[in-house]
VOTI-907635 format. One line per field, with one value per residue (C-alpha): x, y, z. Coordinates in Angstrom, 1 decimal. Example, Ala and Ser with C-alpha at 12.3 -4.5 7.8 and 13.67 -1.06 7.14 Angstrom:
% VOTI-907635
X: 12.3 13.7
Y: -4.5 -1.1
Z: 7.8 7.1
//
This chain:
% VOTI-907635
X: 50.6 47.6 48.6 48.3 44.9 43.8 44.9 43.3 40.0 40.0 40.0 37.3 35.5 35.9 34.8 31.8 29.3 27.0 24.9 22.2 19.3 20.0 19.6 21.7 21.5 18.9 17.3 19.6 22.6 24.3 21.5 19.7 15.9 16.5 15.7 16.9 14.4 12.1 9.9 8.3 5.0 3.5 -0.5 -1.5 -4.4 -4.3 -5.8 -3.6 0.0 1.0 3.1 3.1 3.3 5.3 4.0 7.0 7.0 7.9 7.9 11.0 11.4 13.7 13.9 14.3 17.5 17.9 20.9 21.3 17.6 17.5 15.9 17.4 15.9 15.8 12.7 12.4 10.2 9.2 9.7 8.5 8.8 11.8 10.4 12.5 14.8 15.4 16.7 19.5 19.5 19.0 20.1 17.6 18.7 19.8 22.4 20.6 20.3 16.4 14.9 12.5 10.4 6.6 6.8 9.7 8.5 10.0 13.4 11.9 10.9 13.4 14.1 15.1 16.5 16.6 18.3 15.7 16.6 13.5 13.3 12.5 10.6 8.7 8.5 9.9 11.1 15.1 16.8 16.1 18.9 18.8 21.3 20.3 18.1 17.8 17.2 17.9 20.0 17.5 13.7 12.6 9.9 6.9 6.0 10.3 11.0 14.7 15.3 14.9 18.2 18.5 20.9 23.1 25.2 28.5 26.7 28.9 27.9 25.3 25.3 23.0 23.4 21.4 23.2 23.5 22.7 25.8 27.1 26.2 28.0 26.6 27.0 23.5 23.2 22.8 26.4 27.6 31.1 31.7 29.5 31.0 29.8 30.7 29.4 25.5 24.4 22.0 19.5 17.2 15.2 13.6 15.7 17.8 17.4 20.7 21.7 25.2 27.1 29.9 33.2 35.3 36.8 35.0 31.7 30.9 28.6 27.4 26.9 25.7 24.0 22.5 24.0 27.3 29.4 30.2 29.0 31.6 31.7 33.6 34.7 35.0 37.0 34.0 35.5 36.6 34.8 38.1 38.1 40.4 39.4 37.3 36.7 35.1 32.0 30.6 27.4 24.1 21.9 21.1 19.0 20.5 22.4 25.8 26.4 29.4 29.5 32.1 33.6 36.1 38.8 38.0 35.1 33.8 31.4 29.2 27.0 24.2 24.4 22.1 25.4 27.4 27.2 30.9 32.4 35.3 37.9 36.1 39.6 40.9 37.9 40.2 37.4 37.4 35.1 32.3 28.9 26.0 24.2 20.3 19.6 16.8 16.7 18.9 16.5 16.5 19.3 21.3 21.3 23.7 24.5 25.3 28.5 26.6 25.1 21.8 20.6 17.1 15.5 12.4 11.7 11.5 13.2 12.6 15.5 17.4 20.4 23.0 26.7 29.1 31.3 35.0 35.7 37.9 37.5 34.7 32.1 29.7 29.6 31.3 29.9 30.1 27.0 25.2 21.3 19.2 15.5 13.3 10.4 8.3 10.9 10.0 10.6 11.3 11.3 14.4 14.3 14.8 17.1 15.7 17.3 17.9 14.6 15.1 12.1 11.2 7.9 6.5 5.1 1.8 2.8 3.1 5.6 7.7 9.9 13.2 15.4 18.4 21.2 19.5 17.3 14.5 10.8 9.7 6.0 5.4 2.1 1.6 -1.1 -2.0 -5.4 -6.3 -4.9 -1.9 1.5 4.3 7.6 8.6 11.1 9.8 11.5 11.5 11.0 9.8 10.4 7.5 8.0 6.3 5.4 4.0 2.0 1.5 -1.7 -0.3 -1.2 1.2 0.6 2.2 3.4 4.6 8.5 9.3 8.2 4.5 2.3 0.3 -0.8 -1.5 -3.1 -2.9 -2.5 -2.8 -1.0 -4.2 -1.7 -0.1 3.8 6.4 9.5 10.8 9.8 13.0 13.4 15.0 14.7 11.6 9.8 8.8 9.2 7.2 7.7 4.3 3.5 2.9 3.7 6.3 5.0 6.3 4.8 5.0 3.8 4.0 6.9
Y: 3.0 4.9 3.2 -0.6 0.6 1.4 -2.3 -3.2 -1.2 -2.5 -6.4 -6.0 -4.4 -7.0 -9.9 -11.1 -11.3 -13.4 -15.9 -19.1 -17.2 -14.6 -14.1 -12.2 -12.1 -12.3 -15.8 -16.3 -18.0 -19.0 -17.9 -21.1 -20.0 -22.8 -21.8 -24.7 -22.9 -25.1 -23.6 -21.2 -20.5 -21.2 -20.2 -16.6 -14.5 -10.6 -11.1 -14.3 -14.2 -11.0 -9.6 -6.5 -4.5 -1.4 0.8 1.3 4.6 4.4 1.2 -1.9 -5.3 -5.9 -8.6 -8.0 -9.1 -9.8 -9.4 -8.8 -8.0 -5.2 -5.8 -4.1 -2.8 -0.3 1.7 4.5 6.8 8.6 12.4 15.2 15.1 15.7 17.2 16.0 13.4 10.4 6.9 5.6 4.3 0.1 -2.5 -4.7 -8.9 -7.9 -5.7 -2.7 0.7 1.7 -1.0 0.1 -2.4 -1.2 -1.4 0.7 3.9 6.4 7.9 11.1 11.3 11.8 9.0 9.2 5.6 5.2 2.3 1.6 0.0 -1.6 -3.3 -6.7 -7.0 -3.8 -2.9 0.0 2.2 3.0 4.8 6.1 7.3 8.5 6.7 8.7 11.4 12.7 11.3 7.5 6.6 4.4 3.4 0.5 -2.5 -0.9 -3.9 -3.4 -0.5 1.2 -0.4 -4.1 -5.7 -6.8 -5.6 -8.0 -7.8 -9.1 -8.6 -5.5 -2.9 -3.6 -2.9 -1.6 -2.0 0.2 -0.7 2.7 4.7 3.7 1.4 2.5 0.4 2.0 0.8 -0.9 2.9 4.4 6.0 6.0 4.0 4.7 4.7 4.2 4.3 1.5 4.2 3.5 -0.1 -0.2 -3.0 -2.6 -0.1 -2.7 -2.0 -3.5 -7.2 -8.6 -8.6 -8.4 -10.8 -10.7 -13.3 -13.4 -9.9 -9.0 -7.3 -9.2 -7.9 -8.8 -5.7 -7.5 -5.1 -4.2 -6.9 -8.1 -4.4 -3.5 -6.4 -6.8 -8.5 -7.0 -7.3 -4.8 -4.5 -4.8 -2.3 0.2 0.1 -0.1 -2.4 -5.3 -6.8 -6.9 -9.4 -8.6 -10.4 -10.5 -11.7 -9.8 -8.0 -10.2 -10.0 -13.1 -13.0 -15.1 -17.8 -19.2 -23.0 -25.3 -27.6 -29.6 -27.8 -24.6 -22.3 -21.0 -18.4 -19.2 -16.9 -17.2 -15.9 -16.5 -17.5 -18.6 -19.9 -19.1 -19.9 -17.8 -17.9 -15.1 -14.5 -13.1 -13.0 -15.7 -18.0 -21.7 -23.2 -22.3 -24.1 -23.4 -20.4 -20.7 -19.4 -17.2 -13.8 -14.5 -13.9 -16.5 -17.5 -20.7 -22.9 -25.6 -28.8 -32.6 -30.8 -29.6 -26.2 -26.3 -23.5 -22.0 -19.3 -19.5 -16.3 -17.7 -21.3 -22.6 -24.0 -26.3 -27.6 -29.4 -28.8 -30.6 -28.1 -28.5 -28.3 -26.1 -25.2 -25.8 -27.8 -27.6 -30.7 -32.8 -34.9 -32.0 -31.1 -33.9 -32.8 -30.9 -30.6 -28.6 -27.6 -26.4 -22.8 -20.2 -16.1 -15.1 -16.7 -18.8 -22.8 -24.4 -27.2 -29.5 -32.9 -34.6 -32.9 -29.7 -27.5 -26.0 -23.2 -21.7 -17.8 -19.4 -21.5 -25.1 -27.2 -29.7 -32.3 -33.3 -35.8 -33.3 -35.9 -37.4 -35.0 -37.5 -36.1 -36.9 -35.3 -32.3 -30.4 -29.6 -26.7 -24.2 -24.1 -21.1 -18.9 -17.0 -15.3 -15.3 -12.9 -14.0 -17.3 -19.8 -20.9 -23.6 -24.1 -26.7 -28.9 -27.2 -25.1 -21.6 -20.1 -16.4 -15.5 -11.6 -11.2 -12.0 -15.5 -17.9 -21.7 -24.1 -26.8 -30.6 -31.1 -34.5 -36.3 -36.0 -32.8 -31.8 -28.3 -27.7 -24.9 -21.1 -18.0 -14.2 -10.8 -9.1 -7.2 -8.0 -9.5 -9.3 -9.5 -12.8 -14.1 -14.3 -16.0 -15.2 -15.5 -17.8 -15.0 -14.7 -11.6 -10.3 -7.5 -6.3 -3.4 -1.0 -2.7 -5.1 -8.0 -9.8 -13.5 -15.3 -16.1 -13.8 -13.6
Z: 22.2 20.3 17.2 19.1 20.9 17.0 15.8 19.1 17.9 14.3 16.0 18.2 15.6 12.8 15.1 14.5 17.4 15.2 17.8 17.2 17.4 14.9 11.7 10.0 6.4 3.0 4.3 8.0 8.6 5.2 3.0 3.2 4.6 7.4 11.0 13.8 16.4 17.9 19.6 17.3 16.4 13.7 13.5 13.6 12.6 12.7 16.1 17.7 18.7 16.7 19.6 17.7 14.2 13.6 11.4 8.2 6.2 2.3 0.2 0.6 -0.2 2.0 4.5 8.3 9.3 13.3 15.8 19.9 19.7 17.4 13.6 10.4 7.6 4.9 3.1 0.0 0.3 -2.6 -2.9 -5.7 -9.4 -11.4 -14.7 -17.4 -15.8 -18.1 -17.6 -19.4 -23.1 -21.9 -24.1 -25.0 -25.7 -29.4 -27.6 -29.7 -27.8 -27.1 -24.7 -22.3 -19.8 -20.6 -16.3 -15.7 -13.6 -11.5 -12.3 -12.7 -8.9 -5.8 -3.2 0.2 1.1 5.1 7.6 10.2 13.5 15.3 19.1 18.6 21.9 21.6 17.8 19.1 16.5 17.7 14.9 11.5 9.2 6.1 4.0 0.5 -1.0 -4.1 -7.7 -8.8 -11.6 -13.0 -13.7 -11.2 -12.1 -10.9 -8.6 -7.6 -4.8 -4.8 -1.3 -2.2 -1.3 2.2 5.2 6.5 10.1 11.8 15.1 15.4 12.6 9.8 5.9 3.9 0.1 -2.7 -5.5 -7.9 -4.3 -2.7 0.2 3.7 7.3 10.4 14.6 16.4 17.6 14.2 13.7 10.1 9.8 6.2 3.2 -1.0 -4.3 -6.7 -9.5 -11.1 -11.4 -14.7 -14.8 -18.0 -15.4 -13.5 -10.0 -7.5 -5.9 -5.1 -1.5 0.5 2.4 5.0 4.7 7.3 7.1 3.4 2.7 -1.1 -3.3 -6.5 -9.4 -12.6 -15.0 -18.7 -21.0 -19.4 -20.0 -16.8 -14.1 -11.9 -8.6 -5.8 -2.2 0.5 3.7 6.3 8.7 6.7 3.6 0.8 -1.8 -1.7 -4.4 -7.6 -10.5 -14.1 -15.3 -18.4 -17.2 -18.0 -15.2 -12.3 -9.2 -7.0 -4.2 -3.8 -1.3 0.2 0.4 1.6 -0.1 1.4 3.2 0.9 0.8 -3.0 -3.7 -5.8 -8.1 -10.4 -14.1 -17.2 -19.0 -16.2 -13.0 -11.6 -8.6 -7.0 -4.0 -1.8 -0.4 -3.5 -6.9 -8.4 -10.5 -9.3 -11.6 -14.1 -15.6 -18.0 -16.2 -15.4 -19.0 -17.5 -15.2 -12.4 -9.5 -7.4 -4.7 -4.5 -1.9 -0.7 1.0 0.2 -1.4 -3.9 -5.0 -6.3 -9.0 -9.8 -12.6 -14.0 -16.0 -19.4 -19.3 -16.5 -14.7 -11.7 -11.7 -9.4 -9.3 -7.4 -5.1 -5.3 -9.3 -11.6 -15.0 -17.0 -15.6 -18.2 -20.0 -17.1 -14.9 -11.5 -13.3 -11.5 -12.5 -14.5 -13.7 -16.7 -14.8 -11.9 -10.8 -9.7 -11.5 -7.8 -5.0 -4.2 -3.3 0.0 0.8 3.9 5.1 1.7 -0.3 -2.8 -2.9 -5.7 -6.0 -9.0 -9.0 -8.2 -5.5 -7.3 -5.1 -6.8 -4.3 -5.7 -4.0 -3.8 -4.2 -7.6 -8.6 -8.8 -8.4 -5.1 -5.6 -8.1 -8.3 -4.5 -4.4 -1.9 -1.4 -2.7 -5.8 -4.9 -6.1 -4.7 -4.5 -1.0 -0.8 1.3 4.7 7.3 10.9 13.1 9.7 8.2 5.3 5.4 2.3 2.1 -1.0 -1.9 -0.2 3.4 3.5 5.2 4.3 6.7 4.5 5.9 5.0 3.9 1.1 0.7 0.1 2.9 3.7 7.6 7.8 6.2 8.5 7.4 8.6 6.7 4.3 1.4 1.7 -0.6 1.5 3.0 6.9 9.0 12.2 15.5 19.1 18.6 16.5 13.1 11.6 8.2 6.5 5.0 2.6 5.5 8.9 10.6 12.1 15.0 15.5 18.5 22.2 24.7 26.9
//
């Protein structure tokens, strides 16, 4: 009998409880930036319809992720000095021992990573937990934080991920589950980026580092935290987070790579497929639809490219590699798919409109109307496309096929996390505060 009400346990917990109005993940439901709210609001000021704003502790570039009412996120908050401490010996692209980023800082300080649980009527602070504390494994960009990958959520537990710091699952009310290690995670000291996702019963994370030695991508059982299954990459340092698409009666992971973009059966790490990678720093996310997967990087080359879903092999030189587009992407921020047009936004906000199916330019050179940079991916509601620059300005931009900007709003603070939407809100993480934006209830 106990050992049925234990199976019974384990089910209940590995449902998902996902609903509409959440959104769950680095950029919602499937990763995409797409919110199918419509009534949301969309003009704000620091003094019109910002229900609230919660002061946050510590420094994170992590998004807010939203279920049942509660939002998720994580923050490091720097601690003393650690004369002495070192950062590993980095590789630089000669594969020659001795790289250092002239902007790597901070190994030689302690960290405490927490898991914050906010009220999303209130701002309420519910729960803070301390995840880590103690000294990092490695530097971080000095513009990077060491809690920069963002939580996601079955609706039941949620998961934080801080890459060399461990792997953390804990319940809406703040009880840790389980946490693991998957050992240190070396990026050329410029930090973590890349964020978790749930499949079915599978917690997938991406662990690409230095050169290629050691990247690995691996799956964990979402309720207790094992592995069940692992695959070896030889793919250098990344920052992007993997998405699942469908294609057909099968669903692929797909994940971005300077060498290779690979594809995998997110049941077992078996590869499906693999194409020319972005060339560039993997930093951006994919996005999909139109049974194709459409990838970004803009660091040096700058990159996008579509791939038909549903291949095997070596898609490199076939014609699954259906276009390549040589200009106008972005070092950070991800693109956004909408109806049948592929956005695609420099660091300084220049907006290039590709038809998605053909990769024809629909309009390239859209400006905001003031000079900006941006680390936050743009999103889309009420088919408008918000984009937040650094300094806390949100331009409302028209969807569709012609450049119009409809007006600019501000949170007064600069923003380098990404907006998510639930529950008719708008959520934006700034440098010191949460805000929630929306109409009174």
């Amino acid at each position: 009998m106990i050992r049925l009400l234990l199976c019974a346990l384990v089910a209940l917990i590995a449902s998902s409880r996902i609903v509409a109005s959440d959104w769950p993940q680095w950029r919602g439901v499937g990763g995409q930036g797409i919110s199918d709210e419509r009534d949301v609001v969309t003009e704000w000021s620091p003094t019109t319809n910002v229900l609230w704003k919660t002061a946050i502790e510590g420094r994170g570039h992590s998004s807010p992720i939203v279920s049942r009412g509660r939002i998720f996120l994580t923050t490091s908050v720097k601690g003393e000095h650690v004369p002495g401490r070192k950062a590993p010996v980095h590789l630089g692209f000669d594969r020659k021992p001795g790289y250092v980023h002239p902007d790597s800082v901070d190994v030689d300080y302690a960290h405490t990573l927490k898991v914050l649980a906010i009220d999303a009527a209130s701002g309420k602070v519910v729960w803070s937990r301390t995840a880590y504390d103690g000294v990092m494994a490695d530097d971080r960009h000095r513009k990077n934080t060491y809690a920069s990958s963002t939580m996601t959520t079955d609706g039941t537990w949620v998961y934080a991920f801080f890459e060399s710091a461990g792997v953390f699952a804990y319940d809406f009310e703040g009880t840790l589950q389980w946490q693991k290690s998957l050992g240190d995670i070396i990026k050329a000291g410029l930090g973590p980026g890349s964020s978790p996702i749930i499949h079915e019963q599978l917690l997938i994370l991406q662990c690409d580092q230095e050169m290629g030695d050691g990247s690995f991508l691996v799956a964990l059982n979402r309720v207790t935290g094992a592995e069940v299954w692992r695959a070896t990459r030889t793919t250098r340092r990344s920052w992007a987070t993997p998405i699942l698409a469908r294609a057909g009666n099968r669903v692929e992971l797909v994940t971005a790579g300077a060498e290779h973009i690979v594809a995998y059966d997110p049941n077992t790490g078996r590869e499906l497929w693999r194409a020319n990678g972005v060339e560039s720093h993997p930093i951006p996310s994919f996005v999909t639809g139109h049974g194709l997967v459409f990838a970004t990087a803009g660091s040096a080359a700058k990159r996008a490219l579509a791939i038909k879903l549903g291949g095997s092999g070596d898609l490199t030189n076939s014609p699954a590699v259906v276009w390549r587009y040589n200009k106008g992407t972005a070092y950070v921020p991800s693109p956004l798919l909408h109806d049948k047009y592929l956005y695609l936004m420099t660091d300084t906000g220049i907006i290039t409109c590709l038809d998605a199916l053909t990769g024809t330019v629909v309009y390239e050179g859209g400006r905001v109307p003031v000079p900006a940079t941006f680390t936050a991916s743009p999103v889309t509601v009420n088919n408008l496309l918000l984009l937040t620059s650094e300094d806390g300005d949100t331009f409302v931009v028209r969807s569709g096929p012609t450049h119009a900007i409809i007006r600019t709003n501000s949170v007064a603070e600069p923003v380098y996390a990404s907006p998510a939407i639930a529950d008719g809100r708008i959520f934006i993480r700034g440098d010191r505060h949460l805000f929630a934006i929306g109409r009174p209830r």
